[in-house]
Every structure is written in structure tokens, then in C-alpha cells.
MIDOSE-1310 file (N, C-alpha, C; in nm, 2 decimals, decimal comma, always signed):
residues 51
xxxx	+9,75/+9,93/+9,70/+9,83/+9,82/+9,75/+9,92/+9,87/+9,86; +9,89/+9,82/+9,94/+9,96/+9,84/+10,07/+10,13/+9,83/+10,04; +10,20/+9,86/+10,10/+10,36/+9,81/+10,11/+10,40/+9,77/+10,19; +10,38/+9,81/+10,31/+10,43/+9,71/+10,46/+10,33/+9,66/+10,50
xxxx	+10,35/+9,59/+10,61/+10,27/+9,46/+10,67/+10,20/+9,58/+10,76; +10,08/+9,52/+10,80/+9,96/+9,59/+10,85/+9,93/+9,59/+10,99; +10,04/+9,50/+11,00/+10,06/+9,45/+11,17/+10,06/+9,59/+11,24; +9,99/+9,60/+11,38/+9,97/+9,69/+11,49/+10,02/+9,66/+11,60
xxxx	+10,08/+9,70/+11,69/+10,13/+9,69/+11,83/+10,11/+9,77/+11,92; +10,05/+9,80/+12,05/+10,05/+9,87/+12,12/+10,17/+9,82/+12,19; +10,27/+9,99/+12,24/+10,38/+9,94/+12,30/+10,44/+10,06/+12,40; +10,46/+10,01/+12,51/+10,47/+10,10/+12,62/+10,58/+10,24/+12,60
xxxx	+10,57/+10,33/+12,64/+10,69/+10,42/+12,61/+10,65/+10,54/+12,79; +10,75/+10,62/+12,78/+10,77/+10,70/+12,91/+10,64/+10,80/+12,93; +10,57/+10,82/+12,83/+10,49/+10,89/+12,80/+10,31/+10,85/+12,81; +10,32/+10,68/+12,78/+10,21/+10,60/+12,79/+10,20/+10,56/+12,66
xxxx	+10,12/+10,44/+12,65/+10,16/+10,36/+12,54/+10,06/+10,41/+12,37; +10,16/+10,39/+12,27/+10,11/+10,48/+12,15/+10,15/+10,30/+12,06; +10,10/+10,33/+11,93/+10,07/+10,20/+11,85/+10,17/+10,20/+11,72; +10,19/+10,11/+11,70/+10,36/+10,13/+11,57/+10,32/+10,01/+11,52
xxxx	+10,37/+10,01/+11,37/+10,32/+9,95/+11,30/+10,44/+9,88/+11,23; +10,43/+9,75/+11,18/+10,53/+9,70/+11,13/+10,60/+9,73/+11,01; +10,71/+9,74/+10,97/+10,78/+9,77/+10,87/+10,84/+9,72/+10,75; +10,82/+9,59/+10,80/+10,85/+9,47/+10,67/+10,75/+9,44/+10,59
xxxx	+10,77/+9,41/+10,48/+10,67/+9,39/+10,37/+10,56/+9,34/+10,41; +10,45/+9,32/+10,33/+10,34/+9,27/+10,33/+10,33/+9,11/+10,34; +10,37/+9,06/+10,29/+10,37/+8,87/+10,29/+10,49/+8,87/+10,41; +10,54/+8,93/+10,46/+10,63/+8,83/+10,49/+10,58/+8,71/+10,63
xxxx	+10,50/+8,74/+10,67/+10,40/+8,62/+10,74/+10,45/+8,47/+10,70; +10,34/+8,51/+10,54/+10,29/+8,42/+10,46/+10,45/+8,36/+10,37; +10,52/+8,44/+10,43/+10,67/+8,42/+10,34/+10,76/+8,30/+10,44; +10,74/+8,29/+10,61/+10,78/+8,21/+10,68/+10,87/+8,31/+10,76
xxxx	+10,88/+8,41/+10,79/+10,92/+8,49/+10,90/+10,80/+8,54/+10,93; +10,75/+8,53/+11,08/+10,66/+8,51/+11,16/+10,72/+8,66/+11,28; +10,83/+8,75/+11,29/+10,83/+8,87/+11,33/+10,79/+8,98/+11,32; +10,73/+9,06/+11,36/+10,70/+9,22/+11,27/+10,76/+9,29/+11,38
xxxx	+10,84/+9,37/+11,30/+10,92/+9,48/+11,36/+10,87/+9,60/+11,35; +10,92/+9,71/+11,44/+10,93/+9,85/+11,42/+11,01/+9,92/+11,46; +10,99/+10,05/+11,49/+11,11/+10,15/+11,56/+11,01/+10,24/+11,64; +11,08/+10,24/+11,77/+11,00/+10,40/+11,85/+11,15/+10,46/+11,86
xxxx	+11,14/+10,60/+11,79/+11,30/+10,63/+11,78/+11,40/+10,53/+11,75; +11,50/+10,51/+11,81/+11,61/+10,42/+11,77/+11,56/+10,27/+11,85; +11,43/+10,27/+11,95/+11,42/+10,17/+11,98/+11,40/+10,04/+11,89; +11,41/+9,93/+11,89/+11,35/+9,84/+11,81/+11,26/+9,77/+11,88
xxxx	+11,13/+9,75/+11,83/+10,98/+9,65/+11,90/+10,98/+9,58/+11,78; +10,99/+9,47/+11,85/+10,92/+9,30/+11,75/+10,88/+9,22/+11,80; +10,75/+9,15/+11,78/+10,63/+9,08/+11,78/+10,59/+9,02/+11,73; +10,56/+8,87/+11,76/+10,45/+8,81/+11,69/+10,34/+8,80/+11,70
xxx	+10,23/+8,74/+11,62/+10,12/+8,78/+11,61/+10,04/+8,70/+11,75; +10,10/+8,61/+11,82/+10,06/+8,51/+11,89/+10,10/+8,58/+12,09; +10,14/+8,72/+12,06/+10,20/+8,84/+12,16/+10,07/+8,92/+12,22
């Protein structure tokens, strides 16, 4: 069983773009927050799935 949400993002950085994955639970979709978040370092990337 998974623990975080499975969400993927490709997301630009100084380097060229690498893929991060969301960090909030698994339902939270299906829970009615529609963001998935992550971190590149202290950055924060959030996305919906409709991005």
C-alpha cells in the first residue's frame, strides 16, 4: 500500500527538468483537495492534475 499520492510532475530546475512526486496522502484527490504538492529543496511545486 502506497502512502503518498502517486501524482508525478515534471518541473523545471537550473539544471533541466527532473520529476517530483507528490507528498500528500493517497486519497486526498478523492478526499476534495484537488493540489498535489512537493519540494525541490526548499522549493515548493503544486499542481493539479488538469496542469
Amino acid at each position: 500500500m502506497e502512502t503518498t499520492c502517486a501524482a508525478v510532475k515534471l518541473t523545471p530546475t537550473a539544471t533541466g527538468d527532473i520529476p517530483v512526486r507528490c507528498t500528500k496522502r493517497p486519497d486526498h484527490v478523492t478526499a476534495g483537495d484537488p493540489v498535489h504538492e512537493a519540494r525541490v529543496g526548499v522549493f515548493p511545486v503544486r499542481w493539479t492534475n488538469a496542469e
